[in-house]
LOGUSE-505420 format. One record per residue: residue in three letters; chain; x, y, z of N, C-alpha, C in turn. Coordinates in nm, 4 decimals. Each point is the difference from the previous one (the first is absolute). Layout:
BEGIN
+------+-------+----------+----------+----------+----------+----------+----------+----------+----------+----------+
| resn | chain |     n.px |     n.py |     n.pz |    ca.px |    ca.py |    ca.pz |     c.px |     c.py |     c.pz |
+------+-------+----------+----------+----------+----------+----------+----------+----------+----------+----------+
|  ALA |     A |        X |        Y |        Z |        X |        Y |        Z |        X |        Y |        Z |
...
+------+-------+----------+----------+----------+----------+----------+----------+----------+----------+----------+
REM end
This chain:
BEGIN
+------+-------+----------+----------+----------+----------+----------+----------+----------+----------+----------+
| resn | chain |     n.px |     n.py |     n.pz |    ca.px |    ca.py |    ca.pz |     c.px |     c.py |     c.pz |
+------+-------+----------+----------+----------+----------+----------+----------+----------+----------+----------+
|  UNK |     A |  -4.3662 |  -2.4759 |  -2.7923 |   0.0895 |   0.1136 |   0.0131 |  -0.0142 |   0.0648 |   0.1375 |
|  UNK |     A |  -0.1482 |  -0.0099 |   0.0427 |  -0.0204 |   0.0726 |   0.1419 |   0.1422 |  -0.0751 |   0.1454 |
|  UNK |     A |  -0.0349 |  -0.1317 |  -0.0792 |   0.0875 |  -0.0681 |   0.1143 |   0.1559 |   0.0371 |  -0.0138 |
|  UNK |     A |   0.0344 |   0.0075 |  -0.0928 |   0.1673 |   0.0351 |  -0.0147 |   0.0139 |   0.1893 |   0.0786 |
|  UNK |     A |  -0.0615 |   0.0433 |  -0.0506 |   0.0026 |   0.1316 |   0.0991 |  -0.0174 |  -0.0076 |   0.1157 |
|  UNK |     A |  -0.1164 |  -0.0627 |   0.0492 |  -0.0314 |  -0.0033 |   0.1527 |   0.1441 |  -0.0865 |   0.0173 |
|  UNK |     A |   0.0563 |  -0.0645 |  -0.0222 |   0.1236 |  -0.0969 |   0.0169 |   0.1056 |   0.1134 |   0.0132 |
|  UNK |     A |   0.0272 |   0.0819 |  -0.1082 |   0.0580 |   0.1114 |   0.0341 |   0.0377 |   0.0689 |   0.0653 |
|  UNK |     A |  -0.1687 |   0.0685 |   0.0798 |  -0.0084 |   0.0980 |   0.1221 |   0.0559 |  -0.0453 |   0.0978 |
|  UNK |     A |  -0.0548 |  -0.1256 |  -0.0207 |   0.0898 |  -0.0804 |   0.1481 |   0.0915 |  -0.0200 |   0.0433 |
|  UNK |     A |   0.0697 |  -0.0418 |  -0.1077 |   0.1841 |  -0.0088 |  -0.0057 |   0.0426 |   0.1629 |   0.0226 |
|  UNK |     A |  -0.0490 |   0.0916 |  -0.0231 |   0.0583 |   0.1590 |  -0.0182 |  -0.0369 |   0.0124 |   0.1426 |
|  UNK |     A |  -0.1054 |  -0.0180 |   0.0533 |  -0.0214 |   0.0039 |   0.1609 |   0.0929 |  -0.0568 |   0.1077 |
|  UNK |     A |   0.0225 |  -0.1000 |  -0.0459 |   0.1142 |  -0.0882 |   0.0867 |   0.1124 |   0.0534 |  -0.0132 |
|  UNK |     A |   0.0325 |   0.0456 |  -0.1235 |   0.1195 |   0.0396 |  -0.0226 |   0.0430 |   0.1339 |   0.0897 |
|  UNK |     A |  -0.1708 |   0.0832 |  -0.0052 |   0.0329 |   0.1160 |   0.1179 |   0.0362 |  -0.0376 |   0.1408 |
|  UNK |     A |  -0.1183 |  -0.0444 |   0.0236 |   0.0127 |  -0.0729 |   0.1257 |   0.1519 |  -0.0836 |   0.0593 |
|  UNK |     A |   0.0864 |  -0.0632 |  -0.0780 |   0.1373 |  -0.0715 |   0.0323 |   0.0746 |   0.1400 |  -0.0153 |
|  UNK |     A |  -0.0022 |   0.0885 |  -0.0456 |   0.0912 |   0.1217 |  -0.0570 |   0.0024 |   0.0876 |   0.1475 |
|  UNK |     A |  -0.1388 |  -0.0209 |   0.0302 |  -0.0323 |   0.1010 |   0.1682 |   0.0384 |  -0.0942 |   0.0764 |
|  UNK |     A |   0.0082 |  -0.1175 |   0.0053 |   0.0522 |  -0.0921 |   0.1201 |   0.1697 |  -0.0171 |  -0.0275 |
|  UNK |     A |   0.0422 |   0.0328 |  -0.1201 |   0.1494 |  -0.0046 |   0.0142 |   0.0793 |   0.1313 |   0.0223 |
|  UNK |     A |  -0.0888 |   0.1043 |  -0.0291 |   0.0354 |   0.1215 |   0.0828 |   0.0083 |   0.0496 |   0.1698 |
|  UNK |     A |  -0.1443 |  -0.1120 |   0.0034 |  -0.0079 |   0.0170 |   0.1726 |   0.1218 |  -0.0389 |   0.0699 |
|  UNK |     A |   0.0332 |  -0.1565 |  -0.0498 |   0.1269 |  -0.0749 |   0.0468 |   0.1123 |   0.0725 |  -0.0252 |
|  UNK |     A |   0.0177 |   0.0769 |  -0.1068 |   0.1007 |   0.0903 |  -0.0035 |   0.0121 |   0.0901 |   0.1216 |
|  UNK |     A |  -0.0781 |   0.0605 |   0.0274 |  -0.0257 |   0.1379 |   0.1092 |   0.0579 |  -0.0882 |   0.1410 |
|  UNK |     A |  -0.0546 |  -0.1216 |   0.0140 |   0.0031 |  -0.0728 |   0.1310 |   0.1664 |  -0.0264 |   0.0022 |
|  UNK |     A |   0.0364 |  -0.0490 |  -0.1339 |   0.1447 |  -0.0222 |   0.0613 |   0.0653 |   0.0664 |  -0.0272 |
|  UNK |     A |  -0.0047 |   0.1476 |  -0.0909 |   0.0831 |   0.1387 |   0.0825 |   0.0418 |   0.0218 |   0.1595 |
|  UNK |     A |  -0.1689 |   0.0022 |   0.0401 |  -0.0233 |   0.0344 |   0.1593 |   0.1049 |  -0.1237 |   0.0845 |
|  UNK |     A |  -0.0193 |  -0.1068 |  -0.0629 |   0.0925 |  -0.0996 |   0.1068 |   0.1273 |   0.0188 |  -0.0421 |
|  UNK |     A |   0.0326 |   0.0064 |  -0.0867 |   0.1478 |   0.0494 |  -0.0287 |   0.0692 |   0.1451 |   0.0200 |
|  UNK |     A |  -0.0995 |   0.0882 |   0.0400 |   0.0352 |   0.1173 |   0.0770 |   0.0145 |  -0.0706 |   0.1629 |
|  UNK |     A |  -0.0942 |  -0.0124 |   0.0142 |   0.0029 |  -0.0615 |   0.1721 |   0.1349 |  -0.1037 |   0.0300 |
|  UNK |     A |   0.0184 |  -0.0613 |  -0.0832 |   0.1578 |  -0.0820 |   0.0727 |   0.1037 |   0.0173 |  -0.0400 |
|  UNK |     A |  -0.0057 |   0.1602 |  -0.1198 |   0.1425 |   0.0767 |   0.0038 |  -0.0322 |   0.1357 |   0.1160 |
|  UNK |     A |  -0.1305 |  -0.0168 |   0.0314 |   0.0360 |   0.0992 |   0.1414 |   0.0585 |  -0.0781 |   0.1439 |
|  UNK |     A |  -0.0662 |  -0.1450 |   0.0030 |   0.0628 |  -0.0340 |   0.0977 |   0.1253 |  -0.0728 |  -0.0300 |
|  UNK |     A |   0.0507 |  -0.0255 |  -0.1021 |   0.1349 |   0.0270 |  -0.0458 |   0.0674 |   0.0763 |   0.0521 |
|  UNK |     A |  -0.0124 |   0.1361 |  -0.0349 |   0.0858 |   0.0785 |   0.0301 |  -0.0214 |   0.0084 |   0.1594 |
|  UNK |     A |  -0.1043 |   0.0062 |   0.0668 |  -0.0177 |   0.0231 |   0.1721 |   0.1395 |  -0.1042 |   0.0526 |
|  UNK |     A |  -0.0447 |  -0.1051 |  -0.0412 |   0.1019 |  -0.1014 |   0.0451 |   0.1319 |   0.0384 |  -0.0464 |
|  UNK |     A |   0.0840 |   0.0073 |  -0.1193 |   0.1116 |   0.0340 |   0.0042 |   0.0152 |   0.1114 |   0.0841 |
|  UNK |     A |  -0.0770 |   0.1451 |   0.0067 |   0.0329 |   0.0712 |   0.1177 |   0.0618 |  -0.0175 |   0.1258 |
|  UNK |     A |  -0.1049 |  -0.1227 |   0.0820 |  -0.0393 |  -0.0688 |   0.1117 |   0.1840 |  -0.0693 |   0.0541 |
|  UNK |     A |  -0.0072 |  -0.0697 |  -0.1386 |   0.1337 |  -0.0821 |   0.0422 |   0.1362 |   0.0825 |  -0.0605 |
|  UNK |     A |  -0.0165 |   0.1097 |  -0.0803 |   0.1247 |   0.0806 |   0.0341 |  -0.0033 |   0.0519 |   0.0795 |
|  UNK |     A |  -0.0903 |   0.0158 |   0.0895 |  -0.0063 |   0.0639 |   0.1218 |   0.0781 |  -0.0580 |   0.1252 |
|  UNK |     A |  -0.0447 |  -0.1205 |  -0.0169 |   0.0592 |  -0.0693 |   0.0988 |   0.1511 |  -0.0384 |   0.0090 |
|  UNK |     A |   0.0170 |  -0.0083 |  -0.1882 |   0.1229 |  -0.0551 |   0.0090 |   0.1076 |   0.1224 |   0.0735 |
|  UNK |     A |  -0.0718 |   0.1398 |  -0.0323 |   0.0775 |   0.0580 |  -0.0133 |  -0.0031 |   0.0541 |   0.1799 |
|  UNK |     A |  -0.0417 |  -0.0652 |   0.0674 |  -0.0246 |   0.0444 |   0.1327 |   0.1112 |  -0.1044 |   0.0773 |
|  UNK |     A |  -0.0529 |  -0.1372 |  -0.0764 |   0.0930 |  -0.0932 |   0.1354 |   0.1505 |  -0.0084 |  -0.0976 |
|  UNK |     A |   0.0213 |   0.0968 |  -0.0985 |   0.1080 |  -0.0052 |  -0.0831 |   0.1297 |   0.1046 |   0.0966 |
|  UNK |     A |  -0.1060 |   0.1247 |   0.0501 |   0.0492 |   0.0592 |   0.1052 |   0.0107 |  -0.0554 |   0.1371 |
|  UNK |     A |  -0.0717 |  -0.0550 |   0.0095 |  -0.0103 |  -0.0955 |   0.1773 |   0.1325 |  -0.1115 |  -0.0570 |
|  UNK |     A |   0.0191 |   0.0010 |  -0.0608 |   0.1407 |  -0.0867 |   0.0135 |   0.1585 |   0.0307 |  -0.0072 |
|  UNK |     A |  -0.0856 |   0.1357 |  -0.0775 |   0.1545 |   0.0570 |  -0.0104 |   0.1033 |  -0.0800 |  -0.0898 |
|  UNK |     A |   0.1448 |   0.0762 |  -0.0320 |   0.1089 |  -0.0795 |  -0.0791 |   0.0915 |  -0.0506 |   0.1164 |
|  UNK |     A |   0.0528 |  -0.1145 |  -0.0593 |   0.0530 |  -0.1061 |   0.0761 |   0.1539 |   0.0612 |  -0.0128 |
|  UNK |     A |   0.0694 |  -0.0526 |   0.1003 |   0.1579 |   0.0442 |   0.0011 |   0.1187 |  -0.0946 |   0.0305 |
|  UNK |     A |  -0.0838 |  -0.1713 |  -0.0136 |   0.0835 |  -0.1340 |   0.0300 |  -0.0058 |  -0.0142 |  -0.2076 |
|  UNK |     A |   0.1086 |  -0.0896 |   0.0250 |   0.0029 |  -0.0554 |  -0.1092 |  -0.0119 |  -0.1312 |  -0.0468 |
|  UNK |     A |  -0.1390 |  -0.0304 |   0.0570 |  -0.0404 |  -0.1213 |  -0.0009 |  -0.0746 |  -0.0141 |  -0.0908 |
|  UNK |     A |  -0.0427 |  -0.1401 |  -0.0799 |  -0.1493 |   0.0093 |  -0.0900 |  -0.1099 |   0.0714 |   0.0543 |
|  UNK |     A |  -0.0862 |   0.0710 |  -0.0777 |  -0.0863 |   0.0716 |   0.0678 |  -0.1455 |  -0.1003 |   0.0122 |
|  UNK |     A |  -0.0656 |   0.0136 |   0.0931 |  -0.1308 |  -0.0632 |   0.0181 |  -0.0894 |  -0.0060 |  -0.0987 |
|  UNK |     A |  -0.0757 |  -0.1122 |   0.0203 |  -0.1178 |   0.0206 |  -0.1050 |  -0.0683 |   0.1320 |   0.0363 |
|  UNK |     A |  -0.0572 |   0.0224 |   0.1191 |  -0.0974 |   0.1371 |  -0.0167 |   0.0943 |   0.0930 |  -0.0464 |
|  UNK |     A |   0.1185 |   0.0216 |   0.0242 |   0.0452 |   0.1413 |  -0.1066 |   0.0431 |  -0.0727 |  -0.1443 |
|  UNK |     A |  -0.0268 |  -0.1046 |  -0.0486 |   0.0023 |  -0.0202 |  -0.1335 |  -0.1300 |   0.0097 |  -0.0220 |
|  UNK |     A |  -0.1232 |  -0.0260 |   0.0692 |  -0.1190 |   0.0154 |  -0.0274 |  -0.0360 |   0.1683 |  -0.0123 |
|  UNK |     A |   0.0310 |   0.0751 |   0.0523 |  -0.0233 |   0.1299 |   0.0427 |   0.0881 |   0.0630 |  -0.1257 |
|  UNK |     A |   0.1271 |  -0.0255 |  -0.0898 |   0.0280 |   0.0942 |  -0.0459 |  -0.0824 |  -0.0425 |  -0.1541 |
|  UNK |     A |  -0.0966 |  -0.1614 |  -0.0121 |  -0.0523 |  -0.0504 |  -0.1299 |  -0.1024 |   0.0946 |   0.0528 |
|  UNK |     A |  -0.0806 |  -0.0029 |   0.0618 |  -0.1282 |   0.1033 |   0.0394 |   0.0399 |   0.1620 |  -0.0591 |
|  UNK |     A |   0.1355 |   0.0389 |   0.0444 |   0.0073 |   0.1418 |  -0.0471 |   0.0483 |  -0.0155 |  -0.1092 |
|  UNK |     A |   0.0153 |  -0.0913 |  -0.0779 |   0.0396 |   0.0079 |  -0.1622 |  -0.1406 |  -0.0274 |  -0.0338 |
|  UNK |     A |  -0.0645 |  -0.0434 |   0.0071 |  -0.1131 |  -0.0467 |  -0.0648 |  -0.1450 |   0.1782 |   0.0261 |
|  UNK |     A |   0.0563 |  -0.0013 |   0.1423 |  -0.0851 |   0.1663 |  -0.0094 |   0.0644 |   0.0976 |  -0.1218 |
|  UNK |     A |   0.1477 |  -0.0166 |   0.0393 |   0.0390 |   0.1344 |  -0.1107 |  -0.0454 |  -0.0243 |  -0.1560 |
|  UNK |     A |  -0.0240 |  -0.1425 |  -0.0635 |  -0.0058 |  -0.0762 |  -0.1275 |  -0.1286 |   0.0041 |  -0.0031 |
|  UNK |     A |  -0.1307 |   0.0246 |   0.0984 |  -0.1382 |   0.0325 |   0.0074 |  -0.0396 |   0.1608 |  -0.0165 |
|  UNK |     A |   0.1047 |   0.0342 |   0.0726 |  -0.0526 |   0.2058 |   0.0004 |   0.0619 |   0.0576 |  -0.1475 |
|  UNK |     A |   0.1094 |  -0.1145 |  -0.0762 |   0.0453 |   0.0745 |  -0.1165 |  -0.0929 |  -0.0789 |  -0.1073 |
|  UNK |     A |  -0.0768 |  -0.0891 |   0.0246 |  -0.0110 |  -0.0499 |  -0.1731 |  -0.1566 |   0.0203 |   0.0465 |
|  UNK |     A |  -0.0271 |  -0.0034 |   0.1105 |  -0.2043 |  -0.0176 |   0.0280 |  -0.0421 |   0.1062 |  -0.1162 |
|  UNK |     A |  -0.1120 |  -0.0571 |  -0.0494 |  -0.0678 |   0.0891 |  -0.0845 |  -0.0736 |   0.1544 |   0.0335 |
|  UNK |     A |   0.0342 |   0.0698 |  -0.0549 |  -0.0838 |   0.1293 |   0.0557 |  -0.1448 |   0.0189 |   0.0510 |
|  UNK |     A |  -0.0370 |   0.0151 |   0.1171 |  -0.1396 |   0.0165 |   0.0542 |  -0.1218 |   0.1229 |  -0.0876 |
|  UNK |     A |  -0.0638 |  -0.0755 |  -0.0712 |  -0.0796 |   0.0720 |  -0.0806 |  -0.1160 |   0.0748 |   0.0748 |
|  UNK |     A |   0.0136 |   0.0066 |   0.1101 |  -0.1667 |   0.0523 |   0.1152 |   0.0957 |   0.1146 |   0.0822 |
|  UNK |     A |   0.1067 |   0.0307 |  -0.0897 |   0.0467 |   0.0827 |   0.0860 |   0.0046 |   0.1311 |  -0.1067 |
+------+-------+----------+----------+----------+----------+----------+----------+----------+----------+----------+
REM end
């Protein structure tokens, strides 16, 4: 009987022990999943920034020609900022 208990303790030990190591891993990938919805969001900043800079450095066109890739590129950049600043999830550290 001694042995089925001591068999016991052991299994109830481990069981703590995996319970604190699957909590730890929990905590760890909060922290990384905070960290690359912060640099998430830095970056969408970054590049609505830009878009919205060389969106002005180009100005609207007044030929009526097909328009270029960079202003087809430039107006997917400012759809994709405005479709980032409306649906991004709310910043919880704020």
């Amino acid at each position: 009987m001694k042995a089925l208990a001591l068999r016991k303790q052991m299994l109830v030990t481990e069981s703590e022990l995996n319970r604190i190591n699957l909590i730890g891993d929990a905590v760890e990938l909060t922290v990384t999943v905070r960290l690359l919805t912060a640099r998430a969001r830095f970056f969408g900043s970054l590049i609505s920034s830009i878009g919205g800079l060389i969106g002005g450095l180009t100005g609207p066109t007044t030929t009526a020609t097909k328009p270029s890739w960079l202003q087809t590129a430039l107006k997917g950049v400012g759809l994709i900022s405005t479709l980032w600043t409306a649906f991004r999830p709310p910043n919880p550290e704020k």
